[in-house]
C-alpha positions in Angstrom: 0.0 0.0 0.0 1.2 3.9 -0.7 1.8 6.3 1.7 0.2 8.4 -0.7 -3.2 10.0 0.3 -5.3 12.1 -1.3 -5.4 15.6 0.9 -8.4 18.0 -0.4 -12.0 17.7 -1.3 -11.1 18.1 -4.6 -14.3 16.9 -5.7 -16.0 19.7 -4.8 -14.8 21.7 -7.5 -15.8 19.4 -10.2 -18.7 20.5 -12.5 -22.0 19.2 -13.0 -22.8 20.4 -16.3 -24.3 17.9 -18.1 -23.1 19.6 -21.1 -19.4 19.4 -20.4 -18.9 15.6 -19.4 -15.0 15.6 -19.2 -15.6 18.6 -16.6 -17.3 16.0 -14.1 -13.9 14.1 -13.8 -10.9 14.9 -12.0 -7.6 14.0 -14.1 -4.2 12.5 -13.2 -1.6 14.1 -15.6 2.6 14.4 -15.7 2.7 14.2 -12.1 -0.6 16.2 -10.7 -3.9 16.2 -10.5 -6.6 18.5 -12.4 -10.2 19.6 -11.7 -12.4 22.5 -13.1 -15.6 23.1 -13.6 -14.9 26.5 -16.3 -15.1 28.9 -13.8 -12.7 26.8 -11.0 -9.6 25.5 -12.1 -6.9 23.8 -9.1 -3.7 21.8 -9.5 -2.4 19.7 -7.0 1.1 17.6 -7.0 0.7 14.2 -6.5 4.4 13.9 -5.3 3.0 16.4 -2.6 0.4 14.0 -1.8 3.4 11.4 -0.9 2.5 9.1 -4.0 5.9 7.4 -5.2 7.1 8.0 -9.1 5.4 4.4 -10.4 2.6 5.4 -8.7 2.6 8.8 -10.5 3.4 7.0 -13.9 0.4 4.8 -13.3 -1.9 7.5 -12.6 -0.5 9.5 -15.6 -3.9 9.9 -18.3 -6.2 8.4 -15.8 -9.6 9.7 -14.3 -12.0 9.4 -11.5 -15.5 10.7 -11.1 -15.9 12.6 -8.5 -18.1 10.6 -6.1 -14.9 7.8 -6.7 -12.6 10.5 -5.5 -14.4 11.2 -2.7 -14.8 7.8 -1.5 -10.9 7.9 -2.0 -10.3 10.6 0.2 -11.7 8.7 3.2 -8.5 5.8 2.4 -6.5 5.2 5.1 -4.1 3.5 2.5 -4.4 3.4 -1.3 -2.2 1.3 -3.5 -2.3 2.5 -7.3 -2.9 0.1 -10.4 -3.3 0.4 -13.5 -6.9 -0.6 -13.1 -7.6 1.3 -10.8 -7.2 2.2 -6.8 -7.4 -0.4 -3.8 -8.3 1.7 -1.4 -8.4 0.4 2.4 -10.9 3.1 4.4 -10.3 4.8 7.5 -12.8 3.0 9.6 -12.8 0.3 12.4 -13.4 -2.5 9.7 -11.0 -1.1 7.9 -12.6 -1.8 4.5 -11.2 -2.4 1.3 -12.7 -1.3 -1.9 -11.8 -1.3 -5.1 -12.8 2.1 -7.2 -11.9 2.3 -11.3 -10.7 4.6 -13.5 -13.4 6.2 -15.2 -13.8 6.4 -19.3 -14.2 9.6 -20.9 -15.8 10.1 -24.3 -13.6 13.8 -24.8 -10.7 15.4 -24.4 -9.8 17.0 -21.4 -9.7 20.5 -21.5 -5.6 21.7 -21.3 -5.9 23.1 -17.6 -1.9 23.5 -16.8 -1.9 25.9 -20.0 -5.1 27.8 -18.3 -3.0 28.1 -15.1 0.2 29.0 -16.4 -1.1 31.8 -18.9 -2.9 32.7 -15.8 0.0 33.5 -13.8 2.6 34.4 -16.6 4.2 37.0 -15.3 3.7 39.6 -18.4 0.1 39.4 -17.7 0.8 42.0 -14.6 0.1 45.8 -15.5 3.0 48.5 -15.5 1.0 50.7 -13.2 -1.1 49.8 -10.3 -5.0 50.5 -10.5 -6.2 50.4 -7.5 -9.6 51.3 -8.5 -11.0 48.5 -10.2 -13.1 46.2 -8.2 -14.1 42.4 -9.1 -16.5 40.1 -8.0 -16.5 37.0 -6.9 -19.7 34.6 -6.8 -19.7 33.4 -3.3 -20.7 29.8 -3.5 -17.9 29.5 -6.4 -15.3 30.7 -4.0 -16.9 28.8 -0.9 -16.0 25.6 -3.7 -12.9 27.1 -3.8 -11.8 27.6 -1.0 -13.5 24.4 0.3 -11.8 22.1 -2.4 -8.0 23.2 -1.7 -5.4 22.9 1.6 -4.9 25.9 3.2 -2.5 25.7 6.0 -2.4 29.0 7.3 -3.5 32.1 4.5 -5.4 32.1 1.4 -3.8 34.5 -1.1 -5.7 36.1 -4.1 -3.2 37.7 -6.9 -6.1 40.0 -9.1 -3.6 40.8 -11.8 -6.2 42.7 -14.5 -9.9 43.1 -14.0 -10.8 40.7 -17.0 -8.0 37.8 -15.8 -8.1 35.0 -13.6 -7.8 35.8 -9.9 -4.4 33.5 -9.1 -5.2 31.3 -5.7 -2.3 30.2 -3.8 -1.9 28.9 0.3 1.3 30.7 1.7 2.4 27.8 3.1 2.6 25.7 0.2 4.4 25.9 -2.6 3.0 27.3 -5.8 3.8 24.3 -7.5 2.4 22.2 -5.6 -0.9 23.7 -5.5 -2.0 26.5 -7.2 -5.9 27.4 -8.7 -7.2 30.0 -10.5 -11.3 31.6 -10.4 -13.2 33.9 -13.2 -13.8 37.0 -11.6 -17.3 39.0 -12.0 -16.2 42.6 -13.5 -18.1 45.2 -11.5 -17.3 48.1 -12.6 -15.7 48.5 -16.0 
């Protein structure tokens, strides 16, 4: 079994637009994992997570649904395959079950290029305006905030008025978690 363990409700940031299918998964790519629901995007390191490089390789491509995610995150222990995760839960029984990787029918959307155009540093403006006010929808940031691990203080980098707000935890490393949420322009 890993020492790797799933940290954050993740799953609460998936989507549940019918319309968007690949949006109700979480994915497992080069090393994280990805959810987003269009409006929500977060990135999590898997080797943050403790999971070992063949674990990692194994869950490389792969997808879970996000009630199978949230089963995992109850595992006490969770050994990676490449059908799937034996998961042993966190309860007196200690129960094994055995949760799949789940099919998708489309692509999933490119999130690390959403992020990283999100924080590109030439995205920040010369002069400071101090003016400008977004919004934020408060049961999209409750998911936010809900779905990442905050140690100590959220922070919220709000770059241009039209851009991604930048979420980061200041005491974890950027790149091992960082998420990004569509702001509400108030006042143009």
């Amino acid at each position: 079994m890993s020492l790797g363990l799933f940290k954050s409700k993740l799953h609460l940031a998936v989507s549940n637009d019918d319309l968007r299918p690949a949006l109700q998964h979480i994915a497992f790519i080069k090393g994280y994992v990805y959810v987003t629901d269009a409006l929500i995007a977060i990135r999590q390191s898997l080797a943050w997570m403790d999971f070992s490089p063949e674990e990692i390789a194994i869950m490389n491509g792969k997808f879970l649904t996000a009630e199978a995610y949230e089963l995992a995150l109850k595992a006490s222990a969770i050994e990676v395959t490449e059908d799937g995760l034996d998961v042993r839960l966190a309860t007196k029984k200690r129960q094994r079950i055995f949760i799949s990787w789940a099919e998708l029918s489309e692509r999933y959307p490119d999130v690390e290029s959403v992020l990283r155009k999100s924080v590109d540093k030439s995205n920040v403006p010369t002069e400071p305006r101090y003016t400008t006010q977004v919004g934020l929808h408060p049961k999209t940031l409750s998911r936010l905030l809900n779905s990442m691990d905050f140690e100590e203080t959220a922070v919220f980098d709000i770059r241009k008025p039209n851009d991604a707000v930048v979420v980061t935890a200041t005491a974890i490393e950027t790149e091992n978690q960082l998420a990004i949420i569509m702001p509400t322009l108030l006042n143009p």
